[in-house]
C-alpha positions in Angstrom: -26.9 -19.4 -10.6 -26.9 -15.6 -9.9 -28.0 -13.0 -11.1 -27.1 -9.0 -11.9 -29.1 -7.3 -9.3 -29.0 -4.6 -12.1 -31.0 -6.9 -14.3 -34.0 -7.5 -11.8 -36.0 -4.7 -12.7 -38.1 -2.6 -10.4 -37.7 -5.1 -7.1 -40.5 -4.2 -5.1 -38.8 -5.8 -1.7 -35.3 -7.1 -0.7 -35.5 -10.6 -1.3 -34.1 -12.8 1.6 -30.9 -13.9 0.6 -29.9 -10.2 0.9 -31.5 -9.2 4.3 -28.6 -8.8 7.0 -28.7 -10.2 10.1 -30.7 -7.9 12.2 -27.5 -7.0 14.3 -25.4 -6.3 11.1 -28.5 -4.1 9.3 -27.8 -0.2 8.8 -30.9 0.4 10.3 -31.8 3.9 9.8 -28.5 5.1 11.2 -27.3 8.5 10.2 -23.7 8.5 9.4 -21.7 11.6 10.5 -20.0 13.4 7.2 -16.1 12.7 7.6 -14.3 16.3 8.1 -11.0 15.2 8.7 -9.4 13.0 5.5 -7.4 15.8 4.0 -7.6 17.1 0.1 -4.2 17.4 -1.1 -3.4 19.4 -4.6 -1.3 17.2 -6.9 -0.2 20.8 -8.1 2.0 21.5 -4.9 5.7 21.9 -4.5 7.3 18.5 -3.9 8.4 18.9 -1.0 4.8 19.8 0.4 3.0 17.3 -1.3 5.4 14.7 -0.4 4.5 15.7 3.6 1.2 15.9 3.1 0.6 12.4 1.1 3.0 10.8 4.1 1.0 12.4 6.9 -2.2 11.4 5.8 -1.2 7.9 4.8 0.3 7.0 8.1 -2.4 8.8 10.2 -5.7 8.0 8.1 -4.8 5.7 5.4 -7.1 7.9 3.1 -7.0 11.1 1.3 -8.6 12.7 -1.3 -6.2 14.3 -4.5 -7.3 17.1 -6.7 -5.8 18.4 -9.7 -4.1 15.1 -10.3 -3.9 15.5 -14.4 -6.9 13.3 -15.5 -9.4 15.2 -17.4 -12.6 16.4 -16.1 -13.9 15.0 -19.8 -12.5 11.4 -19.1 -14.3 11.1 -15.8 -17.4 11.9 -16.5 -17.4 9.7 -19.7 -15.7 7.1 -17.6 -19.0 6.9 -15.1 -21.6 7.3 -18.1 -19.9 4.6 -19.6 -19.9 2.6 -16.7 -23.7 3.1 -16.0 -24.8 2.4 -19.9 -23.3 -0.6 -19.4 -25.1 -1.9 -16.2 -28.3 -0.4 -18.0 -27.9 -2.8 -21.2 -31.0 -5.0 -21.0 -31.5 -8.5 -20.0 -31.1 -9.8 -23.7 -27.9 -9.0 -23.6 -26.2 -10.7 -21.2 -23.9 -12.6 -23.0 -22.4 -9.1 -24.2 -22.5 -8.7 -20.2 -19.7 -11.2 -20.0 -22.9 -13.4 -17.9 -21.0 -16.3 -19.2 -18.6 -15.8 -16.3 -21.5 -15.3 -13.7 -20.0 -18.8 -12.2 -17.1 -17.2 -11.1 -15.2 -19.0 -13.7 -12.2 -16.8 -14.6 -12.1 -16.7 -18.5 -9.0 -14.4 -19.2 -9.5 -12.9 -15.3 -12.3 -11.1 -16.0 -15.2 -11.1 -13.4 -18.7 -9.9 -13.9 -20.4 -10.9 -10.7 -23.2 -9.9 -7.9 -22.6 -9.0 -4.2 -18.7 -10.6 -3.3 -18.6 -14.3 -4.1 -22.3 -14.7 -4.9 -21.2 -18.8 -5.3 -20.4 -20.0 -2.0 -22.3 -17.3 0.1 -25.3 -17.6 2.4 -26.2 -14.1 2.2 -25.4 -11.6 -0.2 -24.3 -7.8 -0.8 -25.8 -5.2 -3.1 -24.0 -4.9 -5.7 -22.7 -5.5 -8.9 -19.4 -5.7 -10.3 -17.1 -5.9 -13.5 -13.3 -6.6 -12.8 -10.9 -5.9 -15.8 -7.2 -6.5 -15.4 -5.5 -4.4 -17.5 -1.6 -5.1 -17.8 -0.7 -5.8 -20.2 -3.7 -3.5 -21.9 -3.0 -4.7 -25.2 -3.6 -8.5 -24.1 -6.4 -7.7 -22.1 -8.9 -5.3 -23.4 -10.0 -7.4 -26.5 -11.4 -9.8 -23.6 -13.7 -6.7 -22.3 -17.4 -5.9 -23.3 -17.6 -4.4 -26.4 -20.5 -2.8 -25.6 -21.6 0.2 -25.1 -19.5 1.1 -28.6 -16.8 3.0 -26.5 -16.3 1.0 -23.4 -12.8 0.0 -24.1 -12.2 3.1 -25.7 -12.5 4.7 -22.5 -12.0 2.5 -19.5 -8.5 1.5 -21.9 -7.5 5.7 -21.8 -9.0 5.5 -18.1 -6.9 2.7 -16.9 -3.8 4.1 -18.3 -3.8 7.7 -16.9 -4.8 5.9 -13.7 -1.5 3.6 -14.0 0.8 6.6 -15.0 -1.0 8.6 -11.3 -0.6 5.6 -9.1 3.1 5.4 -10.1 3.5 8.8 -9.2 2.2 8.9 -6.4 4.1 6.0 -5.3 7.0 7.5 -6.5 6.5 10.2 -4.0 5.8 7.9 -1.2 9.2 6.5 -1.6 11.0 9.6 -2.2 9.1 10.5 1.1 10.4 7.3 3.1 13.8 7.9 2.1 13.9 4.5 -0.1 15.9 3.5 -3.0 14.8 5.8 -6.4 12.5 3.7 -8.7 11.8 1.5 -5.1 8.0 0.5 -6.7 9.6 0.9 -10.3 11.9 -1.9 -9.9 9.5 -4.3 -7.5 7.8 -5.7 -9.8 6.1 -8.3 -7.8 4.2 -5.2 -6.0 3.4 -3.7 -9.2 2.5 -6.0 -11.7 -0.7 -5.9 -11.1 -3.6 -2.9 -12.0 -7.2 -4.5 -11.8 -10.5 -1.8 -12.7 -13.3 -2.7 -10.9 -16.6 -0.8 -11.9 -19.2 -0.8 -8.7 -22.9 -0.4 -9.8 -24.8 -0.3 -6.4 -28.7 -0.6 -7.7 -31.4 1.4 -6.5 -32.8 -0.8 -2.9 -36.6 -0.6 -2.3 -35.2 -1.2 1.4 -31.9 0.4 2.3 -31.8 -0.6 6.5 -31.8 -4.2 5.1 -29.2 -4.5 3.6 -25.4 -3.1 2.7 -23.5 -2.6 -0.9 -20.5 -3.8 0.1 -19.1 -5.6 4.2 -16.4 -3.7 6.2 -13.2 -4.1 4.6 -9.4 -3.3 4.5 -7.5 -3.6 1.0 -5.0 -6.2 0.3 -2.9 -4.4 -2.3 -0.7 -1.3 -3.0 -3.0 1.5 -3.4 -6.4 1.8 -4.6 -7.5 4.9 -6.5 -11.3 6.0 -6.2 -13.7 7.6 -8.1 -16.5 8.2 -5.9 -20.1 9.7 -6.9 -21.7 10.1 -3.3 -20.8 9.6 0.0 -20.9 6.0 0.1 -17.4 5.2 1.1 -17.3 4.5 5.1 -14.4 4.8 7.2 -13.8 3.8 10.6 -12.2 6.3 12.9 -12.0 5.4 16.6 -13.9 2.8 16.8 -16.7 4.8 14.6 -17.8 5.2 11.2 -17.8 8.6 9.0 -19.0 9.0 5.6 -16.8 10.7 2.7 -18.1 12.7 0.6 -17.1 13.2 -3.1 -14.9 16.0 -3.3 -15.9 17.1 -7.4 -13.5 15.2 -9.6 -11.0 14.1 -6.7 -9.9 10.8 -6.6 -10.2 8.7 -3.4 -6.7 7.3 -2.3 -6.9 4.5 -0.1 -3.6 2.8 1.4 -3.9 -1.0 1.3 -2.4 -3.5 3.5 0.8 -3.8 1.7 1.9 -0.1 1.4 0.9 0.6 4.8 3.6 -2.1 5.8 6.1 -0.2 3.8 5.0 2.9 5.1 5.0 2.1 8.9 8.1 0.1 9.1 
């Protein structure tokens, strides 16, 4: 059965079951600082914003958006809230949603370790809470009540969020010359808005080991809230890090938008 990294206090080594192959390791590799994913402002004239958001979608897939309309306020309190809760202790873990650490889906939540901890030979360090949150009203009385405020916040969170990624959509649309409402009215596309909370633990041995494998993402859109430089993209054939710009959000076109966007 696993087990929250987060709840393994103080590890001393990286246990095997975590050790990468030795061609797959980080190593001590320094990763060049990304320059080139642009930061658009959410506060531009439509016309510009639309150009820029289509422009960087098509040629990155990434960029970062400032002064998109969620308070400064609810950030922060959404990444404290997000770290007291990895931090509850072990005794706890039934408030931890641990009953679900078999990858049983009870009401779709998720709390888990690495990517599918189950039916893996070697794991990724991390933990992570998934909450799907449409509708909110059915699903946030299955989410932790603890901390105290958790749904209080991640519910406020997830909404703004919603309300951003629909606008931004909107644009996208607007930009490809498509139907109005196009995302409104496919609801198949839509119908789905999942929070995932990463909590990447402290590593006594970082060249070991990685948070998370190379990846693309399946869906729509994913919206980011990134605290370091973390996030890895692959640009010609080589890999940049991107660093936080202060309270932007991360926009990452998945698989499915790209195919809109491209066609």
């Amino acid at each position: 059965m696993e087990k929250l990294l987060s709840t393994k206090r103080e590890l001393k080594f990286v246990p095997e079951c975590y050790k990468l192959p030795p061609d797959c390791r980080p190593g001590n590799t320094i990763v060049p600082i990304c320059e080139f994913i642009p930061v658009i402002d959410f506060k531009e004239e439509q016309p510009k914003l639309i150009h820029q958001i289509i422009h960087a979608s098509k040629q990155y897939g990434f960029f970062q958006l400032i002064n998109h309309g969620v308070e400064e306020k609810l950030l922060k309190d959404v990444l404290d809230v997000a770290k007291e809760f990895f931090e509850l202790p072990g005794d706890e873990e039934k408030e931890r949603l641990c009953c679900d650490m078999n990858h049983v889906k009870l009401n779709n939540r998720k709390l888990l370790t690495s990517i599918d901890y189950m039916n893996e030979s070697l794991h990724y360090w991390r933990d992570a809470l998934r909450l799907p949150c449409l509708p909110l009203q059915n699903n946030i009385q299955f989410w932790p009540q603890k901390p105290p405020i958790f749904r209080e916040v991640i519910g406020s969170y997830s909404v703004e969020v919603r309300k951003l990624s629909m606008r931004i959509l909107d644009l996208i649309s607007k930009g490809l010359g498509l139907e109005n409402g196009y995302f409104y009215n496919k609801s198949e596309l839509c119908n789905v808005h999942i929070i995932t909370l990463n909590h990447y633990p402290p590593c006594p041995d970082p060249s070991l080991t990685l948070g998370l494998p190379k990846h693309s993402d399946p869906n729509l859109i994913t919206l980011l809230l990134q605290q370091m430089d973390g996030l890895q993209i692959l640009k010609d054939q080589q890999w940049f890090a991107l660093k936080p710009f202060p309270n932007a959000f991360v926009v990452n076109v998945g698989h499915i938008l790209e195919v809109i966007i491209n066609t």
